[in-house]
Each structure stands twice: as structure tokens, then as C-alpha cells.
C-alpha positions as CSV (number, residue, x, y, z in Angstrom):
1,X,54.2,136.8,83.6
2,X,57.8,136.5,82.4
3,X,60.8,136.5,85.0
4,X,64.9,135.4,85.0
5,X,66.8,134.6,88.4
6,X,70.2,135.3,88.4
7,X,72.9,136.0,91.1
8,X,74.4,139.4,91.3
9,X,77.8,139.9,89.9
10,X,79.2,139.3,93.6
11,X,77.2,136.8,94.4
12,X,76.2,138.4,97.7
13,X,72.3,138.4,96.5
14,X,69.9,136.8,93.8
15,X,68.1,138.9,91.4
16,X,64.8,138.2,90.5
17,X,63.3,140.1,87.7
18,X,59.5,139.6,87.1
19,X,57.3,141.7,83.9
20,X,53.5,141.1,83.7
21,X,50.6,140.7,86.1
22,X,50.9,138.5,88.7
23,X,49.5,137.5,92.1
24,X,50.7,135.7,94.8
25,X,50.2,131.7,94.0
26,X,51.7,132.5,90.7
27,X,54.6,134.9,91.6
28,X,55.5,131.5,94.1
29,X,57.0,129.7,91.5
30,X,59.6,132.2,91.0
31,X,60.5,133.2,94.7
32,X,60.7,128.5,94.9
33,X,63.3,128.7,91.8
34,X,65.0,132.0,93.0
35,X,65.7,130.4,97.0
36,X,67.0,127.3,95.6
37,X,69.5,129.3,93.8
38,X,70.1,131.0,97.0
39,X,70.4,127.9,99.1
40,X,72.3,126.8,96.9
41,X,74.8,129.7,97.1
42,X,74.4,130.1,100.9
43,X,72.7,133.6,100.1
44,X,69.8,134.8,101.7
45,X,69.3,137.8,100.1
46,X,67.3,138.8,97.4
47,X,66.4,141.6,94.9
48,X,62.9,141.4,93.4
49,X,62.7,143.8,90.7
50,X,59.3,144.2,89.8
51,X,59.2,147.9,88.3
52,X,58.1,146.3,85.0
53,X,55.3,143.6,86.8
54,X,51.3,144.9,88.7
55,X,50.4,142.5,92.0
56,X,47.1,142.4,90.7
57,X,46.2,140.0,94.1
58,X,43.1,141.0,96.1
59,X,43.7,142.0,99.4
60,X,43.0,138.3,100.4
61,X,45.1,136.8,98.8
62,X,47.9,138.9,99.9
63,X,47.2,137.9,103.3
64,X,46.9,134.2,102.9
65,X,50.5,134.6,100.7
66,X,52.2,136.3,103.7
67,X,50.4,134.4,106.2
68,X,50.3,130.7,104.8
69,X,51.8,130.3,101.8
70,X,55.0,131.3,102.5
71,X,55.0,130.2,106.2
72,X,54.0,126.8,105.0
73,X,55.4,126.0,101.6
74,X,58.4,123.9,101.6
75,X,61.5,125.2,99.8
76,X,60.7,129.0,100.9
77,X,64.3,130.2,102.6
78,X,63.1,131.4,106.0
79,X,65.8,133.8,106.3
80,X,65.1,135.7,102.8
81,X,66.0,139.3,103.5
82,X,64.0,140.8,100.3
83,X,64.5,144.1,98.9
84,X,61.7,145.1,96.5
85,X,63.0,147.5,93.9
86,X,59.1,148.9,92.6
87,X,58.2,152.0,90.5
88,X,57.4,154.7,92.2
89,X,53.5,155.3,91.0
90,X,52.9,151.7,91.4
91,X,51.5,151.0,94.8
92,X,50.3,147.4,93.8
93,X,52.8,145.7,95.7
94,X,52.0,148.2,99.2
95,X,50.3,145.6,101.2
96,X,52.2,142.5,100.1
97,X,55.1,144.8,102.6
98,X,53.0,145.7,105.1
99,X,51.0,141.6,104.9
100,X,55.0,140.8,104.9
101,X,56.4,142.2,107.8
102,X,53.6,141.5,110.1
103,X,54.2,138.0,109.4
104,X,57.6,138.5,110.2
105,X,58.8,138.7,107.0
106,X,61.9,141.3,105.8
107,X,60.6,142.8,102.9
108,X,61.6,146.2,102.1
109,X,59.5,148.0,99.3
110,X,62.1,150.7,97.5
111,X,62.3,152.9,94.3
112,X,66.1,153.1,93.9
113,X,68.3,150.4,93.1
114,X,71.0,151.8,94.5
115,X,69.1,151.9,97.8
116,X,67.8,148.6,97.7
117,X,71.1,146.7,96.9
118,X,72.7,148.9,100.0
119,X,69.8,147.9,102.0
120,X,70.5,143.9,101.1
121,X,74.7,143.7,101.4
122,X,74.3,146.6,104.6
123,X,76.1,149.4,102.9
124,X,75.1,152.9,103.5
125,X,74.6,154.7,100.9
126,X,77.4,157.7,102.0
127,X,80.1,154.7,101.6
């Protein structure tokens, strides 16, 4: 798995761009890196671009991830707002959302960039 963190151009959100297979104990690393940057900035939003990466996590492992793992592990911003920007035929990352927001978790699964940037800084997408 290769990935960069970077803030957007505003700096209003991070972007965290993942390519490869991952699952959930190794994709942790980068959300640790990309919410110290955040902190850091006093931003708690991020875009997680993982149209080029495969959650290849068993269902399990999703659910301990939501439900422990980033409940529990220190450095994890608590506030993250997350907008996932995915491919539209990969459904690999479905049930890290759903795991997600039943943890209480705002996690947002979408196929447009434009969307998902609106759906982080609260712009519609008419203005």
C-alpha cells in the first residue's frame, strides 16, 4: 500500500490518497499521520481518496476497526468528518460506512470529487 497526506489548497481539509490493498490495522497508520496533520491545522476534515486502493478486510475486521480501533487508539481525531471519494464498481469499502456510522463515526462513501469536497467544507453543489 502506497499513500501521501497533504492539505487541500485552502487548507479547509487533508487529503489522504491511498493505492494498493489494504485493511484496516494497516490503512491506521495513514488515518494516525493524516489527523496529526489535521490537529495540527485545527482541521477536522478529511478526504480519503481511495479510488486507486481494495479494503481487502473481512467483515471482522471491519467491525473491530470501527468499533475498537478507532474508538480506542490514541491520536485518532474524534471529530474527523471523512468523505470517502471511492470508484464506483468498487464496493470494498461498503461496510467500513455502514461499520462507521453505527459507531458513530461520519464517514461518507462518494463517487464524485466534486461531491465529496462539497460534502466536507458544507457547500452545495448548486453554489
Amino acid at each position: 500500500m502506497k499513500y501521501s497526506i497533504k492539505p487541500s489548497e485552502k487548507g479547509d481539509y487533508i487529503i489522504l490518497a491511498v493505492e494498493g490493498e489494504f485493511t484496516g490495522k494497516t490503512f491506521m497508520k495513514c488515518i494516525l499521520e493524516s489527523h496529526r496533520l489535521g490537529l495540527e491545522m485545527g482541521v477536522h476534515s478529511y478526504l480519503a481518496d481511495v479510488t486507486k486502493a481494495r479494503n481487502i478486510d473481512s467483515a471482522l475486521g471491519t467491525y473491530q476497526f470501527a468499533y475498537s480501533d478507532m474508538k480506542k487508539t490514541k491520536g485518532v481525531d474524534r471529530l474527523a468528518k471523512v468523505a470517502g471519494l471511492v470508484s464506483p464498481e468498487d464496493h470494498s469499502h461498503d461496510f467500513v460506512e455502514t461499520a462507521a456510522h453505527n459507531a458513530g463515526m461520519a464517514l461518507k462513501l462518494l463517487t464524485d470529487a466534486k461531491e465529496a469536497i462539497n460534502y466536507l467544507t458544507k457547500k452545495s453543489l448548486s453554489g
